[in-house]
N, C-alpha and C positions, 0 to 999 in steps of 0.2 A: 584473799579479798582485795579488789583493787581498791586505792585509797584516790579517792575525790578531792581531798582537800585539808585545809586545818581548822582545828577549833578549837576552841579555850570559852570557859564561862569561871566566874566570880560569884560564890552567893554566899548570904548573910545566913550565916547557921540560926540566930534568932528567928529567922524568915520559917526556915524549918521545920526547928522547936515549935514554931505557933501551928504550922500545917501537920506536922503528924501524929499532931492527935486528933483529927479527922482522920477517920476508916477510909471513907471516899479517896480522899486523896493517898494513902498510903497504897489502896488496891490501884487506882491509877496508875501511880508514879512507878512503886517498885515489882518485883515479883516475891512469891513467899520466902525463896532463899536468901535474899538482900533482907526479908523484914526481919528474919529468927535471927540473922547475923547478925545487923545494927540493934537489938533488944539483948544478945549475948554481951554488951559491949559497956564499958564504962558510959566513955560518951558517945550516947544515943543518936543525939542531934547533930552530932560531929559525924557519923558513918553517917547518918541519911544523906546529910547536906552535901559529903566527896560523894555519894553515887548520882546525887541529883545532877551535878555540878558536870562529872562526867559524863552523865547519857545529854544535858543540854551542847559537851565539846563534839559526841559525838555524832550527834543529830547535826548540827553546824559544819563540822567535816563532811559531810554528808552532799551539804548544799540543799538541802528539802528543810531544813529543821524539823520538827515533827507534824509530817504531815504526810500523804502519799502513801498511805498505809503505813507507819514507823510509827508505831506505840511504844510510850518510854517503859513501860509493864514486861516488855517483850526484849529490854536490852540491860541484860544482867551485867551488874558489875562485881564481880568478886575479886578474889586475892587466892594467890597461890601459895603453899604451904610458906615460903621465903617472904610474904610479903606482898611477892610483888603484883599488880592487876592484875584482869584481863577481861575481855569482853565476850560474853556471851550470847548469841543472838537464837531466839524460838519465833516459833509460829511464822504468821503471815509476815512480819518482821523481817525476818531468816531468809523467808523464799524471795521476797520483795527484792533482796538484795544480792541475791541471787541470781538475779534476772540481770544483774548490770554484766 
């Protein structure tokens, strides 16, 4: 994947906490493996808020933020057995950036 750029975002996990518990916004934001993960988890609001956090650095590396076909639903953020992230990209999302 060629890289565009850098990004970094800040969010208030109570901002969160109040968003997902709306359905709406949880099918929006995340994809179903991000939601069973962060409801596996102590703190709930704490996974949602790093994946939220991360698909807004990655959308901003981007240089488009979400727009241009980039649905945040469509940009997984998981962890790898150590830990550590990584990004996963489906659908028109995937191909969109593909084409760069």
């Amino acid at each position: 994947m060629k890289i565009h750029g850098i990004g970094t975002d800040i969010i208030k996990i109570q901002r969160i906490k109040r968003s997902i518990k709306k359905k709406l916004f949880l099918s929006r934001i995340f994809n179903k493996d991000e939601i069973h993960k962060c409801y596996k988890t102590k703190n709930i609001a704490s996974c949602f808020a790093k994946r939220f956090a991360a698909k807004e650095a990655f959308a901003k590396a981007l240089g488009t933020g979400i727009a241009k076909g980039i649905n945040f639903n469509e940009i997984i953020i998981l962890n790898e057995k150590n830990g550590k992230p990584f990004i996963k990209l489906i659908n028109k999302t995937k191909k969109m950036l593909k084409k760069d």
